[in-house]
N, C-alpha and C positions, 0 to 999 in steps of 0.2 A: 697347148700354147695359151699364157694367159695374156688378156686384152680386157682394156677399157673400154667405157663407151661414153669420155667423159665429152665426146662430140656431140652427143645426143643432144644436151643441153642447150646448143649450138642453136637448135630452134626456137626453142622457148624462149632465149634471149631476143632471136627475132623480131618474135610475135611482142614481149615487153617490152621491149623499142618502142616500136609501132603503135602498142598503145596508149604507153604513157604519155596523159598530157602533156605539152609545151609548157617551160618554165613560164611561170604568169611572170609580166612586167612585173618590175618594180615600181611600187606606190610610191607617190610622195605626198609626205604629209600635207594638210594643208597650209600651207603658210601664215602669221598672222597676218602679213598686210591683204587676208580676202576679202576683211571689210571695205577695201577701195572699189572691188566690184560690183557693192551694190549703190556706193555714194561717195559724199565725200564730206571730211569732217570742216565744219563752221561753227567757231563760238563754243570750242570743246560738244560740241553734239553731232552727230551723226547723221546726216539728211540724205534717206536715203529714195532711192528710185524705185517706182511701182514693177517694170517692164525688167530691168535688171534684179530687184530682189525675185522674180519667179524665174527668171534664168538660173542665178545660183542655185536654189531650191531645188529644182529641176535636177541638177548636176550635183548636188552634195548634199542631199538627205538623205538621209540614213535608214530609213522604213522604206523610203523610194530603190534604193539598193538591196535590198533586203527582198523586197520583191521581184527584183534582178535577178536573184541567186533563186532564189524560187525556179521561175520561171526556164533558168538552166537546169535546175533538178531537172524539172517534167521531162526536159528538152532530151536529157539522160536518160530516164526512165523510159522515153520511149525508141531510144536509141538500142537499150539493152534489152527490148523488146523481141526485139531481130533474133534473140539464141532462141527462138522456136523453130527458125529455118537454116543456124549456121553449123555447122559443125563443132564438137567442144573436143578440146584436144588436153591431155592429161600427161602429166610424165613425173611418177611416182618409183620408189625406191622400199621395199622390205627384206627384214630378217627374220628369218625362223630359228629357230630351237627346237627341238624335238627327239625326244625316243619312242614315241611311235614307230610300232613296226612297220604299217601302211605309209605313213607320211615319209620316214626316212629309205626306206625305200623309193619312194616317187622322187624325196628329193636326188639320189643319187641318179635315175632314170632321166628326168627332166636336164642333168648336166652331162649326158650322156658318157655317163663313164659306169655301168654299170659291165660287168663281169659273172666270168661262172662259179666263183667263187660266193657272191651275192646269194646265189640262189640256195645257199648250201644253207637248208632249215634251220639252224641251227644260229644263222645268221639273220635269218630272216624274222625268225622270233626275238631273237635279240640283240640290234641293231645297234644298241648306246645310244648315246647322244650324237646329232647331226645336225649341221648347220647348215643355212640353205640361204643367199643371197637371189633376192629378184629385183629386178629394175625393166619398169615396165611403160610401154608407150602406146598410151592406149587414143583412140579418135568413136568419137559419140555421134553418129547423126538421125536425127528425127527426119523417121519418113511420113508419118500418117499421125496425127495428133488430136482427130477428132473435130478439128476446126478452132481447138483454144489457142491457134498459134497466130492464126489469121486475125481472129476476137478479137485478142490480149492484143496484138499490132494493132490494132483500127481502137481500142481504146486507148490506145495508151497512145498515139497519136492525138485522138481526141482531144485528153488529156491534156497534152502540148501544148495544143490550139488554144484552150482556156484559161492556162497560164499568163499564153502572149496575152488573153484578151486582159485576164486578171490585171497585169502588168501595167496592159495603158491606161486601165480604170484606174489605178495608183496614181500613175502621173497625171490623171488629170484630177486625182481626190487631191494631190500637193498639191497641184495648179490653184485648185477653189480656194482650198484650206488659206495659201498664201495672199490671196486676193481679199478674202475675209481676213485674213490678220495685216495686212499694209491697208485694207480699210478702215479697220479699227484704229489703226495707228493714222491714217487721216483722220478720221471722224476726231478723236482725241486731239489733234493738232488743232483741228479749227474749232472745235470745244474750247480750245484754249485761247486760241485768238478772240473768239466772241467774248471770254470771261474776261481777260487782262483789260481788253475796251470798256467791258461793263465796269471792270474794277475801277478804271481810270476816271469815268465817267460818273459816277459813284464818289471819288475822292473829288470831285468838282462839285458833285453838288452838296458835299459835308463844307468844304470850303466856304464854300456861297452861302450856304445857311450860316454857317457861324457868321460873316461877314452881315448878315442882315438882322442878325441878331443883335452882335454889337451895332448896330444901325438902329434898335427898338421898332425893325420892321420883320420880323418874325418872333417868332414865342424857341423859348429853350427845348419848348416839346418836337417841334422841326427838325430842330439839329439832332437832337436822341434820334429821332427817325431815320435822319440821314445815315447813323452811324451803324445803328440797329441793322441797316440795310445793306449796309457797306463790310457789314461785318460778314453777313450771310452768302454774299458775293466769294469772300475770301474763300469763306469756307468750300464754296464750289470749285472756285480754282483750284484750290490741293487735292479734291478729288479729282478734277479733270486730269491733273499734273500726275496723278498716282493710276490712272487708266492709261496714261500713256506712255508710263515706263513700264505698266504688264504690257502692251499690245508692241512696246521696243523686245521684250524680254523673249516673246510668242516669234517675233521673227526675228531674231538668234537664234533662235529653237530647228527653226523649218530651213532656215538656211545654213545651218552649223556655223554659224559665225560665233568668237571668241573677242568680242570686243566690252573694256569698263566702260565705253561711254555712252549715254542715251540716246534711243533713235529718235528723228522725227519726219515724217511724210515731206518726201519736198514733193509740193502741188501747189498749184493754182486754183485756188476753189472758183473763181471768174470763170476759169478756164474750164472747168468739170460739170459746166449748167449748162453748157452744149447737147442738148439731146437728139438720139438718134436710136430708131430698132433694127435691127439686122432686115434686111430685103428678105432672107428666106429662115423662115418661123413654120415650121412642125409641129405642133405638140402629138400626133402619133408616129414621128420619128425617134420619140425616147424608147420605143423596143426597138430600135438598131442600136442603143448604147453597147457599152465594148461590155459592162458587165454583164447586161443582159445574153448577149453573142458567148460568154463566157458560161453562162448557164447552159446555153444548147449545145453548147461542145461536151459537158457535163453529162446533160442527161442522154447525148448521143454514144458518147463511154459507158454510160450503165445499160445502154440496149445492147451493149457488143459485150458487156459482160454475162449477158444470157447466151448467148453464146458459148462463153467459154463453158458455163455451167453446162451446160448440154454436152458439150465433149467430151466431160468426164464421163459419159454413159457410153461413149462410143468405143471402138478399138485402137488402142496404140500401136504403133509398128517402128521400131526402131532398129539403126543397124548398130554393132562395135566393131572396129579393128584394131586389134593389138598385137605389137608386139615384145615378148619378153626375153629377157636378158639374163642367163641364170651364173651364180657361180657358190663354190662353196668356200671361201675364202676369202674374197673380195665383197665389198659391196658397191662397187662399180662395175664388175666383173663382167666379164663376156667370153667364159667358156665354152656355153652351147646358149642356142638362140632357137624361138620357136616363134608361130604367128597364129592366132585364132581369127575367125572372120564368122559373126552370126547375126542374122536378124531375128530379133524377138518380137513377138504377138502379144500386147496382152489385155484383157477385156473385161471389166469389173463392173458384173453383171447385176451384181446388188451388193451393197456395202449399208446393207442396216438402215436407208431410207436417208442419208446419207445426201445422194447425187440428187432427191426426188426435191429434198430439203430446200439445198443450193439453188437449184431449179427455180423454185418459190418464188424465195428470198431475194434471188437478182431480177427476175421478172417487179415482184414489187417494188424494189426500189429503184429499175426503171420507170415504173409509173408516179413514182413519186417525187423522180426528178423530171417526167412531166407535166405532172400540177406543179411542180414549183417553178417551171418554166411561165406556164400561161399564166399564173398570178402575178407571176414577177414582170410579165412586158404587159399587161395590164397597169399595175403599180407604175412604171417606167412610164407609161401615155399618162397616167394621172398627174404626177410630179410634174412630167414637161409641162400639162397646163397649167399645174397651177404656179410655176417658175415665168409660163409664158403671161398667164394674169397679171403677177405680181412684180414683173417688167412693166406691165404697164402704166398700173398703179401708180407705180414709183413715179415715171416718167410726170405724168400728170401731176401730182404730187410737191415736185419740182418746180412744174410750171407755178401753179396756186402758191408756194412757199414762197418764190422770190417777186410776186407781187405782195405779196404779204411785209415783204421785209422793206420793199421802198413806203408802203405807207405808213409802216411803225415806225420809220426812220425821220420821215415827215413829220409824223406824229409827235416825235420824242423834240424834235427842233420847236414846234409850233408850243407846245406846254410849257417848254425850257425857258420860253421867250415870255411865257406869260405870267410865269414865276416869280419872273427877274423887275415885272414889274409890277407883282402882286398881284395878277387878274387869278392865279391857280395857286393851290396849297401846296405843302410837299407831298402831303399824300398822292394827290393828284399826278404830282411829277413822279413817284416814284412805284404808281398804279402804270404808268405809260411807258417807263421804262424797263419794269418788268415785261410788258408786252412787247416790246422791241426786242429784249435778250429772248422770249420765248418766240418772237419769230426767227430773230437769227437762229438761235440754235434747232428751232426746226427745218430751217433749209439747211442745215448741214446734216443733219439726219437723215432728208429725203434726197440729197446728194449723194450720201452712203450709201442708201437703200437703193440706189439707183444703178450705183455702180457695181455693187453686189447680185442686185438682180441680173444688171448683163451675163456677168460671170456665171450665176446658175442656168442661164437658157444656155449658155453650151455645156456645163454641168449635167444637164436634167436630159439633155439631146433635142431642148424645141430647138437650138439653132445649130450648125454645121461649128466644128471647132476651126477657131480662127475668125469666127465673124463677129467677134466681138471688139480686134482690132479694126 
């Protein structure tokens, strides 16, 4: 009777069901109007928000996602980990050919149709050509593996572990990254506002000189000077102006935004001289950082890879069950049917220095992902302090700048007024005014420095994240 066995398949489809991923969502692109999410446009420019550009960032970078997919790899890797304790199941299809007198005989044997005709020598020595259909359903299970099953699990979990940790070390590298590039892009903003004032201030006193000049109450040397200086100003504004369309272009970059038009900081620089440290400051909490944690998951994978090493010296024990399908005609066929059942031993006692090798090799470079642990949460307590110094710095910094800045400001009024009525030269007034523009723009530097610095103490791990809101 002949018979298929095109049921058999009937499992395997199963088991592919079962484990074929879920169709992923569909993406939608990003829209252009996602520049409204980090601001809004005024005066063809772009004014964007600090708290919202690292939101987007957050959710649409592209290196931040990128370490998403990562971090699913490992999460895979140690999923597939599991086949040293599940069973693996096989369902395989062959054809023979053959004039072999042994083999064509077996194949008639194995379909059992063999006869006493067969045995007549004559047939036996020469058989022809014989066709031999097999389709075979075979199941693999590891009983005893030496301990590489258990190892290869607990590292390759590990592994997992410092993925995740990888992962958040990412979003919090975009987090800084993004806080340093909307800083840059304040600092450049009020760069800007300091210089337009200085320019303006500048075109006042080129006015007023020439006015006194035609008065034959200054010399033509005055007004050169004013202009001289007025000149040098400009020129700083085009570079302030051309720092602030890299530090707009920087956060396009980190937030995938697609917009022509120029970004600029909406803040309040009044507003950002408010200082304050976080209540709770670690600087030996920077080894709890997620990357440092991501290291000990690391070198805790290369101690359970000594492990596996070692299993290859031990004994294997595995079992198989199959069953085959034989026909000579068919290559579905289900003629005669047979099943084997065996467990095999096997134990590789020396393989050429081989196993002694591996041994080594994963031993040391467990030790070497333990020095690279205790330097690295050393380094980690280093950096938190000197993130937690250099908050401080700042802060202070802050303080001494903007008393700086009301008496340069004084200063500039009180010369201005003595000018006007010949008690100070230009030089004079415009020696005073330079040190007005170098105190404004150094409180906007130790403003930046300040607000940067916050963002490193939870960068670095001196402060808890979130304590910088």
């Amino acid at each position: 009777m002949k018979r298929t066995i095109s049921w058999l398949f009937l499992p395997l489809a199963v088991l592919t069901l079962a484990a074929a991923p879920a169709a992923p969502a569909e993406t939608t692109a990003v829209p252009d109007s996602s520049w409204a999410r980090i601001g809004e446009i005024r005066s063809d420019t772009l004014y964007v928000s600090r708290n919202k550009v690292i939101a987007l960032a957050l959710e649409q970078n592209e290196m931040l996602a990128a370490s998403g997919a990562m971090r699913d790899a490992a999460g895979a890797d140690a999923q597939g980990a599991l086949r040293a304790f599940l069973p693996q199941v096989q369902l395989g299809s062959f054809f023979l050919r053959s004039d072999d007198a042994l083999n064509s005989f077996g194949y008639t044997l194995q379909n059992r149709v063999v006869t006493q005709q067969d045995f007549d020598p004559r047939v036996l020595n020469n058989p022809g050509e014989t066709n031999h259909f097999v389709s075979r359903l075979q199941l693999l299970q590891p009983i005893f593996n030496g301990g590489m099953g258990i190892n290869g699990k607990q590292a390759a979990n590990a592994m997992s572990r410092a993925a995740e940790y990888d992962h958040e070390r990412a979003r919090e590298t975009i987090r800084y990254n993004t806080v340093q590039a909307f800083e840059g892009l304040a600092l450049a903003k009020a760069f800007e506002d300091v210089m337009v004032a200085a320019v303006a201030s500048a075109e006042g006193h080129v006015k007023q000189a020439r006015s006194m000049v035609d008065a034959e109450m200054a010399t033509e040397a005055d007004l050169l000077q004013a202009k001289v200086y007025l000149s040098g100003l400009q020129q700083q504004l085009i570079e302030v102006r051309n720092m602030m369309a890299v530090a707009g272009e920087n956060i396009k970059l980190l937030t995938a935004v697609d917009i022509d038009l120029p970004l600029a900081a909406d803040i309040n620089l009044e507003g950002r001289t408010d200082l304050f440290l976080p209540a709770e400051l670690d600087s030996l909490a920077g080894g709890e950082r997620s990357d440092i944690m991501a290291r000990r998951e690391q070198a805790d994978a290369a101690g359970q890879m000594v492990g596996v090493a070692q299993g290859t010296m031990l004994p294997h024990v595995n079992l198989s069950l199959q069953r085959d399908f034989y026909s000579q005609d068919n290559v579905f066929g289900d003629d005669a049917r047979s099943w084997t059942l065996g467990v095999y031993a096997t134990w590789d006692i020396f393989k050429g220095m081989e196993n002694i090798g591996q041994i080594r090799k994963a031993k040391a470079q467990k030790r070497a992902a333990q020095h690279m642990v205790q330097f690295e949460t050393r380094q980690a307590r280093v950096q938190a302090t000197e993130a937690l110094l250099s908050a401080q710095a700042a802060q202070e910094k802050v303080v001494v700048a903007r008393g700086a800045v009301d008496a340069a400001r004084e200063g500039l009024r009180i010369v201005t007024n003595q000018y006007r009525e010949g008690l100070a030269s230009m030089v004079n007034l415009l020696d005073t005014q330079a040190a007005a523009i170098m105190a404004e723009g150094n409180l906007v530097q130790a403003v930046h420095d300040y607000q940067v610095g916050m963002a490193n103490l939870e960068f670095s791990g001196a402060a808890p994240q979130g304590a910088e809101q």
